[in-house]
PDB file of the backbone (N, CA, C, O) and the ligand in Angstrom, with CONECT records:
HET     ZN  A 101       1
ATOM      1  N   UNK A   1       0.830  -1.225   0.000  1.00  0.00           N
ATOM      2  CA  UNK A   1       0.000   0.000   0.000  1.00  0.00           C
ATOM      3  C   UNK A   1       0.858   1.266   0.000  1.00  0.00           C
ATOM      4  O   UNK A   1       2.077   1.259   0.171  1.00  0.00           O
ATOM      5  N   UNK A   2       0.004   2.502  -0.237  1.00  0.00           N
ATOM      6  CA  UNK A   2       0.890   3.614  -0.197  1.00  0.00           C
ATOM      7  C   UNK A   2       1.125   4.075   1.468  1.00  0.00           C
ATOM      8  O   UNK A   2       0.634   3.655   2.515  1.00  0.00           O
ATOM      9  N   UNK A   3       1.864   4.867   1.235  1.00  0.00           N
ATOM     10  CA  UNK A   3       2.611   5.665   2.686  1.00  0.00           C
ATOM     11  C   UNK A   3       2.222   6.691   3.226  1.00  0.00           C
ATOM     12  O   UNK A   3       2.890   7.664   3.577  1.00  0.00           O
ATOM     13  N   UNK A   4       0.445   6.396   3.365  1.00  0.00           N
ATOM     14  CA  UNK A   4      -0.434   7.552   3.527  1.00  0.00           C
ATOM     15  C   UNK A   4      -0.689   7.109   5.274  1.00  0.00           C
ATOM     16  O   UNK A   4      -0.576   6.013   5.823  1.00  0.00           O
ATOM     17  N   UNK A   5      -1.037   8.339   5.781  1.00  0.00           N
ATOM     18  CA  UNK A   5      -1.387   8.146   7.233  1.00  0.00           C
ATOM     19  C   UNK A   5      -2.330   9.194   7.266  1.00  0.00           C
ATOM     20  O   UNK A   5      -2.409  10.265   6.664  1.00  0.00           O
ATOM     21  N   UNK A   6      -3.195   8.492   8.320  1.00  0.00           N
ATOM     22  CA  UNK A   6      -4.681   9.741   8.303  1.00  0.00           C
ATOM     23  C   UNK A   6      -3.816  10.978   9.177  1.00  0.00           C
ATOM     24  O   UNK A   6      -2.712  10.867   9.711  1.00  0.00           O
ATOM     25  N   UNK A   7      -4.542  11.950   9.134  1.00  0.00           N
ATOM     26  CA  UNK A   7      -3.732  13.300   9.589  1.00  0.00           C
ATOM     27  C   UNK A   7      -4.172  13.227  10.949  1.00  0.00           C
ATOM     28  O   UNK A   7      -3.231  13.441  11.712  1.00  0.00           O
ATOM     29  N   UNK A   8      -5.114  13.033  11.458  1.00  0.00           N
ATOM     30  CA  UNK A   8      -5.527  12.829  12.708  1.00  0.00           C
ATOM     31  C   UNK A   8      -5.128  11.787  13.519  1.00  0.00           C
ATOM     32  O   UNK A   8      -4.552  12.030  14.580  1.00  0.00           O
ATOM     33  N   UNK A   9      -5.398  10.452  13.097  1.00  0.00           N
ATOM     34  CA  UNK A   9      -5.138   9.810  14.247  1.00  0.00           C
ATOM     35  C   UNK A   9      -3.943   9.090  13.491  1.00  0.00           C
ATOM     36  O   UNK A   9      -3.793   7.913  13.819  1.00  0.00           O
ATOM     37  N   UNK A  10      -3.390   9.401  12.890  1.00  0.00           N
ATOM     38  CA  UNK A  10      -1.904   8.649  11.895  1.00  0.00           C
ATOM     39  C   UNK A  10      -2.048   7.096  12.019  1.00  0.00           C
ATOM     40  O   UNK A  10      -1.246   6.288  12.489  1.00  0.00           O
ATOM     41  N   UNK A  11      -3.219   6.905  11.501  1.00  0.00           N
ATOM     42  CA  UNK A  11      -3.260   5.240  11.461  1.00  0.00           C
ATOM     43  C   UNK A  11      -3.142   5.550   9.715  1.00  0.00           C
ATOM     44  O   UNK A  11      -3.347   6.474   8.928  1.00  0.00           O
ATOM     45  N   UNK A  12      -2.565   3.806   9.706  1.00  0.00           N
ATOM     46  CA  UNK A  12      -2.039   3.515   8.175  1.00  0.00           C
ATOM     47  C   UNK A  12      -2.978   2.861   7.489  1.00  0.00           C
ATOM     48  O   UNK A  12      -2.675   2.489   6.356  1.00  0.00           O
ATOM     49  N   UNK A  13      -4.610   2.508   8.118  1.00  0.00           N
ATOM     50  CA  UNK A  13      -5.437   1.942   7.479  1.00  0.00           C
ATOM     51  C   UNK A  13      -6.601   2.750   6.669  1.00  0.00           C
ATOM     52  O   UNK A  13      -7.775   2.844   7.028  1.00  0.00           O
ATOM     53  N   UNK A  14      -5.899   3.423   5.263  1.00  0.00           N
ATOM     54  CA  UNK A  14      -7.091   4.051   4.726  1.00  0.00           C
ATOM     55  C   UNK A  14      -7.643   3.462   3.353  1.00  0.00           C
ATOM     56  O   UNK A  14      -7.291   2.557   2.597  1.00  0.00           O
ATOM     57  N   UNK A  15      -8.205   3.973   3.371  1.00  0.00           N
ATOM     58  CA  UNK A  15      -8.896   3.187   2.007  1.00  0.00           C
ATOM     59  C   UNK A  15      -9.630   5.005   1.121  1.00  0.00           C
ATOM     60  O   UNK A  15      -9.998   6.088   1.576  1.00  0.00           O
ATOM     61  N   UNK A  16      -9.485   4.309  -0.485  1.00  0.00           N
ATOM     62  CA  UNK A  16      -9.750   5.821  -1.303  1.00  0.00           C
ATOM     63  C   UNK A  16     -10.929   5.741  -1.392  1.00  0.00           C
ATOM     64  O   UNK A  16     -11.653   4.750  -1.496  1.00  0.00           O
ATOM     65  N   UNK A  17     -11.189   6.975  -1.347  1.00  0.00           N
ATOM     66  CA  UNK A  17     -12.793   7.350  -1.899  1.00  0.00           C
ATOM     67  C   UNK A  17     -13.356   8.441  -2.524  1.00  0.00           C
ATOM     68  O   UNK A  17     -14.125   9.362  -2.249  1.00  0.00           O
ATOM     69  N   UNK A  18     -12.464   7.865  -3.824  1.00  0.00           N
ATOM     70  CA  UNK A  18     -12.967   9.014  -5.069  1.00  0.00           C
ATOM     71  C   UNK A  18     -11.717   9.852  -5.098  1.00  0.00           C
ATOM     72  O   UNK A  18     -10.720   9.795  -4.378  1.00  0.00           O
ATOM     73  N   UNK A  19     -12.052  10.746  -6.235  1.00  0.00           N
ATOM     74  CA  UNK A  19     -11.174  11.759  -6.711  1.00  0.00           C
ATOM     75  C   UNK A  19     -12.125  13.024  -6.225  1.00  0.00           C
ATOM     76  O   UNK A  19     -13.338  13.227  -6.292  1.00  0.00           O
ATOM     77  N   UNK A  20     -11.397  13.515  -5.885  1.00  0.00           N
ATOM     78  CA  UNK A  20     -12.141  15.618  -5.903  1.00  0.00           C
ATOM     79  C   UNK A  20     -11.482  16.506  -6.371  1.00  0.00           C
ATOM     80  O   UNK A  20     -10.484  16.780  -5.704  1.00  0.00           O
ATOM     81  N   UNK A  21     -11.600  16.948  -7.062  1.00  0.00           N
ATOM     82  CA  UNK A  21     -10.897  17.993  -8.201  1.00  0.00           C
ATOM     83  C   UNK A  21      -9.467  18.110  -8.269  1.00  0.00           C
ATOM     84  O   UNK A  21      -8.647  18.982  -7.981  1.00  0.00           O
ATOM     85  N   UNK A  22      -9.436  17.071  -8.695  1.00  0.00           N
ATOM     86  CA  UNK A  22      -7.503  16.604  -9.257  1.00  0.00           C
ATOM     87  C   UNK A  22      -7.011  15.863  -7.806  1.00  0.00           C
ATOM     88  O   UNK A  22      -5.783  15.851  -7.724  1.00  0.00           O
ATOM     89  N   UNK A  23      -7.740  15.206  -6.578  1.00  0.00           N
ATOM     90  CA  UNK A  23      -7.309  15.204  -5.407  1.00  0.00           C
ATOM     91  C   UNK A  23      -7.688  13.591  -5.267  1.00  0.00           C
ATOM     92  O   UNK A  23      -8.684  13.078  -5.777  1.00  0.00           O
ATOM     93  N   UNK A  24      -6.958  13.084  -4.686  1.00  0.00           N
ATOM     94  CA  UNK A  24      -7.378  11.982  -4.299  1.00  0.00           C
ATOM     95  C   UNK A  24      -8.244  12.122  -3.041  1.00  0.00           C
ATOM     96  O   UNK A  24      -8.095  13.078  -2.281  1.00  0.00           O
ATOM     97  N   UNK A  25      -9.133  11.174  -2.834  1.00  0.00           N
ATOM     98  CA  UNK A  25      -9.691  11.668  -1.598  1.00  0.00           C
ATOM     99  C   UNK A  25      -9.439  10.178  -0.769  1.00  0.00           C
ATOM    100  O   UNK A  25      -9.469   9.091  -1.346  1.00  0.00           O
ATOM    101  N   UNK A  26      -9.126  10.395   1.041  1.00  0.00           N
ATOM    102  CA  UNK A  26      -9.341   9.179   1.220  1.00  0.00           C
ATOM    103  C   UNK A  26      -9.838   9.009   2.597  1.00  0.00           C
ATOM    104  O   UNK A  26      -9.735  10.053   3.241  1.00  0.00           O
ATOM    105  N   UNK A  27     -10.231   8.244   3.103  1.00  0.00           N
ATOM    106  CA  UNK A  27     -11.266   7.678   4.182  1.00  0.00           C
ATOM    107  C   UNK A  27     -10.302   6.835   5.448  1.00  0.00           C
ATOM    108  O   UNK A  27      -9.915   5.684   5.242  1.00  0.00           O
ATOM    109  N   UNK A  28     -10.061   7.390   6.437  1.00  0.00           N
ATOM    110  CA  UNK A  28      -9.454   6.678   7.429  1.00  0.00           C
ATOM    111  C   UNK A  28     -10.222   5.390   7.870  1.00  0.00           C
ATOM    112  O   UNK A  28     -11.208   5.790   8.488  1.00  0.00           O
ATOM    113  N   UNK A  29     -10.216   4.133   7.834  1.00  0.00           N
ATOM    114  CA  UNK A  29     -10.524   3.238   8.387  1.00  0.00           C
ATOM    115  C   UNK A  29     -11.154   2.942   9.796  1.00  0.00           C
ATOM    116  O   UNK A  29     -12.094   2.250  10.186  1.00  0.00           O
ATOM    117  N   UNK A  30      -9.992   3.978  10.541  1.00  0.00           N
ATOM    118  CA  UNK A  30     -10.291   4.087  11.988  1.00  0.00           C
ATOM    119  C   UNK A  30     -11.240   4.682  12.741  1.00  0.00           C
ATOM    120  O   UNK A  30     -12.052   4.292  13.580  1.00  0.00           O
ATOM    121  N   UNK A  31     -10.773   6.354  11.946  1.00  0.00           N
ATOM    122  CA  UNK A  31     -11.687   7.322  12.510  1.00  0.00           C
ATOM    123  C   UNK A  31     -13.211   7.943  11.403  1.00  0.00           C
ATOM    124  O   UNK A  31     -14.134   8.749  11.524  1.00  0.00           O
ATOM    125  N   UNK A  32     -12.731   7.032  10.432  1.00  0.00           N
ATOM    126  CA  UNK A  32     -13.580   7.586   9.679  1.00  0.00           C
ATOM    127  C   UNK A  32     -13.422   9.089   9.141  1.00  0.00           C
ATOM    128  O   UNK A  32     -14.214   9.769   8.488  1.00  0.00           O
ATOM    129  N   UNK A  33     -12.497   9.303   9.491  1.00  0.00           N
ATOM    130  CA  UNK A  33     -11.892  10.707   9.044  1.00  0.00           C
ATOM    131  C   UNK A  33     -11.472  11.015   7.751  1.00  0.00           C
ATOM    132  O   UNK A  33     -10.359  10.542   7.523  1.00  0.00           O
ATOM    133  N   UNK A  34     -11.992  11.681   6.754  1.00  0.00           N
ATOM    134  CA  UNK A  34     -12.086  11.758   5.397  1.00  0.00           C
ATOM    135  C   UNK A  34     -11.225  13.312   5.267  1.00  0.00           C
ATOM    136  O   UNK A  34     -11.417  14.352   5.897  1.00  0.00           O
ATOM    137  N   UNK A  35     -10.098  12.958   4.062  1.00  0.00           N
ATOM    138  CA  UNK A  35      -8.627  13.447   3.827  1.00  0.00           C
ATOM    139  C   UNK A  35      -8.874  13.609   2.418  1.00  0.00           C
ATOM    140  O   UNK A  35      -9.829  13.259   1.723  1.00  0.00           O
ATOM    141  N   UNK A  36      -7.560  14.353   2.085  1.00  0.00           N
ATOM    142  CA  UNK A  36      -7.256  14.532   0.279  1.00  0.00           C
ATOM    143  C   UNK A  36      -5.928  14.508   0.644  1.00  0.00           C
ATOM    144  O   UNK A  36      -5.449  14.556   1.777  1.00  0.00           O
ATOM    145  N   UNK A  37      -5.327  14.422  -0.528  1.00  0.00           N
ATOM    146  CA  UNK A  37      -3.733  14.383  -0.389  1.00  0.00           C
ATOM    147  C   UNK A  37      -3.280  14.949  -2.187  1.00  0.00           C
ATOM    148  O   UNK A  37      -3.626  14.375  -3.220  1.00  0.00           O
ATOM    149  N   UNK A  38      -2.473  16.152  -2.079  1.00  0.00           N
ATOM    150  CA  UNK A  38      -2.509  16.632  -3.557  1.00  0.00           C
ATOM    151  C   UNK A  38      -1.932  15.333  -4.285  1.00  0.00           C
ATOM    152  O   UNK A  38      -1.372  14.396  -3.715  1.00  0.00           O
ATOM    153  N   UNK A  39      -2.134  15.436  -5.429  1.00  0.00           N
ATOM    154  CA  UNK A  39      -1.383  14.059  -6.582  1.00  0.00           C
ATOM    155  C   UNK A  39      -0.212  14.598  -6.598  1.00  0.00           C
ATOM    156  O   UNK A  39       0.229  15.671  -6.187  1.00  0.00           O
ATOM    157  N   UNK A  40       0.241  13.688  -7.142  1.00  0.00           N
ATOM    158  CA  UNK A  40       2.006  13.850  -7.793  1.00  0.00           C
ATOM    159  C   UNK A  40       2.301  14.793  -8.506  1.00  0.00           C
ATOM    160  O   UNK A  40       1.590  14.715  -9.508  1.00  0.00           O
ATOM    161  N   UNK A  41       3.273  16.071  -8.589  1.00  0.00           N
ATOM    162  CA  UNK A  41       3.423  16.934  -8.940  1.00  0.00           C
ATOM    163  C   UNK A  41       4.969  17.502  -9.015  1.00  0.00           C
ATOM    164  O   UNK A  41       5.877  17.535  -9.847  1.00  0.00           O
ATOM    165  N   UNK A  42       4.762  17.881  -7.815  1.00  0.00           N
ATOM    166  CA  UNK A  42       5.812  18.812  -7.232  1.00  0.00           C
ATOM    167  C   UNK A  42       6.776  17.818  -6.852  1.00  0.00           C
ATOM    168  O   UNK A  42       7.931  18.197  -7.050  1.00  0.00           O
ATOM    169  N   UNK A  43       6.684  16.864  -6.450  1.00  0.00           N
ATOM    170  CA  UNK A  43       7.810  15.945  -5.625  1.00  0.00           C
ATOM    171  C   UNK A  43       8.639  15.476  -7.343  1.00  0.00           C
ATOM    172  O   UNK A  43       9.829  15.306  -7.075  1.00  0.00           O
ATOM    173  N   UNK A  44       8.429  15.251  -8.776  1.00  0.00           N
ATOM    174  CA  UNK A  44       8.736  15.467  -9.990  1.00  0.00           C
ATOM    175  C   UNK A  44      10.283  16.566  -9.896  1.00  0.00           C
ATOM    176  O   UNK A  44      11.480  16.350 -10.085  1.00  0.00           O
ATOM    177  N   UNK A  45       9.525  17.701  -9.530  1.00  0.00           N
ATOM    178  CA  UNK A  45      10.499  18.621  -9.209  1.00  0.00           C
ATOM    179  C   UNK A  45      11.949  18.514  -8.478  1.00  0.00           C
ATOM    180  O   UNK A  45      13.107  18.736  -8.831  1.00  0.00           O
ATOM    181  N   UNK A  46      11.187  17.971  -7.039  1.00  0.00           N
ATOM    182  CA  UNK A  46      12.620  17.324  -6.183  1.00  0.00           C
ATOM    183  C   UNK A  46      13.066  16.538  -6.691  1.00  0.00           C
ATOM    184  O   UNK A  46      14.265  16.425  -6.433  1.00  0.00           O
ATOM    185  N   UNK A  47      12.526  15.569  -7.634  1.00  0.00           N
ATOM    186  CA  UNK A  47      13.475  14.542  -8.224  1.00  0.00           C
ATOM    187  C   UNK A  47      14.504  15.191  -8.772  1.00  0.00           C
ATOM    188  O   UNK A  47      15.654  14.847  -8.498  1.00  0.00           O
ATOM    189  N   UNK A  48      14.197  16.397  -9.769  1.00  0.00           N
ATOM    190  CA  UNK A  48      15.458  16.693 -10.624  1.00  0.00           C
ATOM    191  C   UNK A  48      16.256  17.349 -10.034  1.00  0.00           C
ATOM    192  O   UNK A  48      17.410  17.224 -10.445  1.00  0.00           O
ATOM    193  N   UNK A  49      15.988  18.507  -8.609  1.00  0.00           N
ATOM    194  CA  UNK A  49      16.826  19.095  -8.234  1.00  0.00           C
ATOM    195  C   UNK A  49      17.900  18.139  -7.422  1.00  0.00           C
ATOM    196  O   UNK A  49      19.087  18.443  -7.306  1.00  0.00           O
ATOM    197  N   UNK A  50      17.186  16.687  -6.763  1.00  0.00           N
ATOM    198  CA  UNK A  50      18.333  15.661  -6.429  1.00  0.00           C
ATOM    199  C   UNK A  50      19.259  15.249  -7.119  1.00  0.00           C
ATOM    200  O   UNK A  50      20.439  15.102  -6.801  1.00  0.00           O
ATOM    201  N   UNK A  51      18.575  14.981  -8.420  1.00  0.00           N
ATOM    202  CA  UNK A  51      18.916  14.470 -10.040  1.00  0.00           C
ATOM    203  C   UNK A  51      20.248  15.566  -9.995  1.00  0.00           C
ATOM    204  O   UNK A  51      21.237  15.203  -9.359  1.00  0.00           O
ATOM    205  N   UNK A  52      20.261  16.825 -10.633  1.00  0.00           N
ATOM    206  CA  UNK A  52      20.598  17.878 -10.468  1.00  0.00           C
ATOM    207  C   UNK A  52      21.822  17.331  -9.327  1.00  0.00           C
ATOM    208  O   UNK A  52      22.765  16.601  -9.631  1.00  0.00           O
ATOM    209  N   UNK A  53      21.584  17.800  -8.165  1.00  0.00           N
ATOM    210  CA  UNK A  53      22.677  18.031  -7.236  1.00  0.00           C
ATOM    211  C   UNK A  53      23.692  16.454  -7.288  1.00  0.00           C
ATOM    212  O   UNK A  53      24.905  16.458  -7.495  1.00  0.00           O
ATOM    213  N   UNK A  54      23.068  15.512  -7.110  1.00  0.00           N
ATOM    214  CA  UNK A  54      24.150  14.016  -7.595  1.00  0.00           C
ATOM    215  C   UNK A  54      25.161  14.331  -8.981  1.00  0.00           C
ATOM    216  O   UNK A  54      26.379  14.242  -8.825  1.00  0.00           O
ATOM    217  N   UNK A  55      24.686  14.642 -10.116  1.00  0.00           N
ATOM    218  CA  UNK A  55      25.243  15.437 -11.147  1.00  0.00           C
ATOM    219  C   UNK A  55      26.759  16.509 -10.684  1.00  0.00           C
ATOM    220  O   UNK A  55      27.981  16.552 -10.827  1.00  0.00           O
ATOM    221  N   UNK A  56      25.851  17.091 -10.190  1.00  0.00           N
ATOM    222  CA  UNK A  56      27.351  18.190  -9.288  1.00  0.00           C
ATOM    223  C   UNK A  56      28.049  17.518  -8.438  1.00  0.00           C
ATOM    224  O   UNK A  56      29.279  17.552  -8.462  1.00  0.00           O
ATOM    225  N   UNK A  57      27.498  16.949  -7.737  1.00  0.00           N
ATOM    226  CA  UNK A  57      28.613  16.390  -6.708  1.00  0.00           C
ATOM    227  C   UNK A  57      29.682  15.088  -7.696  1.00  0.00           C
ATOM    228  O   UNK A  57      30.810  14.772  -7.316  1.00  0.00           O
ATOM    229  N   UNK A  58      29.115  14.590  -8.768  1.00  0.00           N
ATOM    230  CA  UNK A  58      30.508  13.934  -9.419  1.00  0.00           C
ATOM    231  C   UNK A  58      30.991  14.596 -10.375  1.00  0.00           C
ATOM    232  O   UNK A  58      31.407  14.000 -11.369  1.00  0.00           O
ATOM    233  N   UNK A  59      31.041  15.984 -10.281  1.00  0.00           N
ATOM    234  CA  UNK A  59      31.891  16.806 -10.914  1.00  0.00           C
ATOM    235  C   UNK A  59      31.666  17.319 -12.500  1.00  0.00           C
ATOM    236  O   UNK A  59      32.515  17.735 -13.288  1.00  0.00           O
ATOM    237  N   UNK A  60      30.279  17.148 -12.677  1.00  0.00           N
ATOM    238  CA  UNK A  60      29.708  17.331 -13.713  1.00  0.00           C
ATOM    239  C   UNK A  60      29.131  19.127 -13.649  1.00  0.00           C
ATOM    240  O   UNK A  60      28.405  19.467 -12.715  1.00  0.00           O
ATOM    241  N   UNK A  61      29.508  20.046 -14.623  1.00  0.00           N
ATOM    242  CA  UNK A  61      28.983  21.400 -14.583  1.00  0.00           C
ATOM    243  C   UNK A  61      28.006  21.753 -14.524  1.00  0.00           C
ATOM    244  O   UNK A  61      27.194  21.159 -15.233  1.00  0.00           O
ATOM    245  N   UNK A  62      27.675  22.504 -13.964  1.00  0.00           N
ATOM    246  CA  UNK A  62      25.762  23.064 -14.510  1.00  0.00           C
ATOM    247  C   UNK A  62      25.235  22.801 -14.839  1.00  0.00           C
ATOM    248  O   UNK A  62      24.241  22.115 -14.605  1.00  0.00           O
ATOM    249  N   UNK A  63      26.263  23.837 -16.564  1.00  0.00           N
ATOM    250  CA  UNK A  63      26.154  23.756 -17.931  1.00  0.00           C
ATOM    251  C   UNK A  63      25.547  22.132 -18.305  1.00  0.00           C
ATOM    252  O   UNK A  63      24.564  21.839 -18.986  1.00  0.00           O
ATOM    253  N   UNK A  64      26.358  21.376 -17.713  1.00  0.00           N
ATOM    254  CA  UNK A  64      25.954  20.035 -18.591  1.00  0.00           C
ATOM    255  C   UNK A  64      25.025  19.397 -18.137  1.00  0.00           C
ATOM    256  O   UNK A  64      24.340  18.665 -18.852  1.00  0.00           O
ATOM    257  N   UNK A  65      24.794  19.574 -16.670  1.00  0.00           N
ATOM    258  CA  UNK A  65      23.621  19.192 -15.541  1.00  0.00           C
ATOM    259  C   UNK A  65      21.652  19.511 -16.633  1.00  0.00           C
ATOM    260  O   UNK A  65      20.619  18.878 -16.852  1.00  0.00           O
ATOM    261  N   UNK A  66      22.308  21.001 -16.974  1.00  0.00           N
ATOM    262  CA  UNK A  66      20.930  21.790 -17.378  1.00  0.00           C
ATOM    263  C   UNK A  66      20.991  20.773 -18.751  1.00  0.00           C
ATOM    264  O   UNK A  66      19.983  20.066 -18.786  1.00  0.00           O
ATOM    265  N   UNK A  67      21.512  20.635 -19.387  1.00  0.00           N
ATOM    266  CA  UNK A  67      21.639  19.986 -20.488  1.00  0.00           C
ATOM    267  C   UNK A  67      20.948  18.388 -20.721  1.00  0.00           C
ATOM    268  O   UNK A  67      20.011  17.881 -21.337  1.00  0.00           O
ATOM    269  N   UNK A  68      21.806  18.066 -20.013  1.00  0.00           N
ATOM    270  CA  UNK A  68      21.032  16.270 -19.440  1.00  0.00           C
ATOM    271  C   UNK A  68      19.785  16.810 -18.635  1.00  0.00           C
ATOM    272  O   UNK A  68      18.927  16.755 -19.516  1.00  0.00           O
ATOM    273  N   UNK A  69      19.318  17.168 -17.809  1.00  0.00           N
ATOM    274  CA  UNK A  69      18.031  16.922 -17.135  1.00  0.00           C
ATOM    275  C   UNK A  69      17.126  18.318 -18.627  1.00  0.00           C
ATOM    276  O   UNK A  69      16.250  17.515 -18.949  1.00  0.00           O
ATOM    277  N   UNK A  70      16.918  19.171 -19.248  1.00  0.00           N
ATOM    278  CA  UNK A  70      16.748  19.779 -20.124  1.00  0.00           C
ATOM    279  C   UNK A  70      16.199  20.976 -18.380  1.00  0.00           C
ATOM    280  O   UNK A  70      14.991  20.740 -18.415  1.00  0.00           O
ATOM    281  N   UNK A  71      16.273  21.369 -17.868  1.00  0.00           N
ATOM    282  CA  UNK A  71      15.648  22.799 -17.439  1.00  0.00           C
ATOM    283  C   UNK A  71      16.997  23.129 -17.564  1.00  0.00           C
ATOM    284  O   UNK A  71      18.076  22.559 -17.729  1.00  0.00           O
ATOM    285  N   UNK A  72      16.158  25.230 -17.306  1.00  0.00           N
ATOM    286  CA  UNK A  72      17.501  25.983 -16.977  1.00  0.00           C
ATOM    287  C   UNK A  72      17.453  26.461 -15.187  1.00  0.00           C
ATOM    288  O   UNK A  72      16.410  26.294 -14.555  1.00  0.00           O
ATOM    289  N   UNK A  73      18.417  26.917 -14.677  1.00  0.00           N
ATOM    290  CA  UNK A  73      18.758  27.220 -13.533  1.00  0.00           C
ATOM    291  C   UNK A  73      17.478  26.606 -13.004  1.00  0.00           C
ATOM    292  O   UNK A  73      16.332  26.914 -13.334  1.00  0.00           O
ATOM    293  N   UNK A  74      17.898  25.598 -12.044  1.00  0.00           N
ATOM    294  CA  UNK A  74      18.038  25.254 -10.687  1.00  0.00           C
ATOM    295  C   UNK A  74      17.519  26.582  -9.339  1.00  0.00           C
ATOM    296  O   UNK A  74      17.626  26.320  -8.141  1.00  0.00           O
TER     297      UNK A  74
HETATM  298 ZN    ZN A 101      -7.978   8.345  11.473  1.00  0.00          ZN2+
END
């Protein structure tokens, strides 16, 4: 399962229920406590700036960083 925890009582037993406007929606098991959690997006982003910084740290330039991943500045 995914690595979702209800916000309230941080139990790991939820189950989905439905989409709401681009959102997953989901249903705590426990408390019955009904959540959204944004979709995948932004964490895309951290990939490349990790992507990105591993790049630099083996001595690879910017220049060539921006090149292989295609954005500009970081
Ligand atoms: Zn709960």
């Amino acid at each position: 399962m995914q690595e979702i925890q209800c916000p309230k009582c941080s139990n790991e037993n939820i189950s989905k229920s439905g989409i709401i406007s681009g959102r997953q929606r989901y249903k705590c098991k426990n408390c019955n406590y009904h959540f959204s959690v944004a979709k995948l997006g932004k964490s895309i982003d951290k990939y490349y700036v990790i992507k990105a910084l591993q790049l630099y740290l083996e001595g690879i330039s910017l220049r060539e960083i921006e090149r292989i991943i295609g954005v500009s500045h970081v």
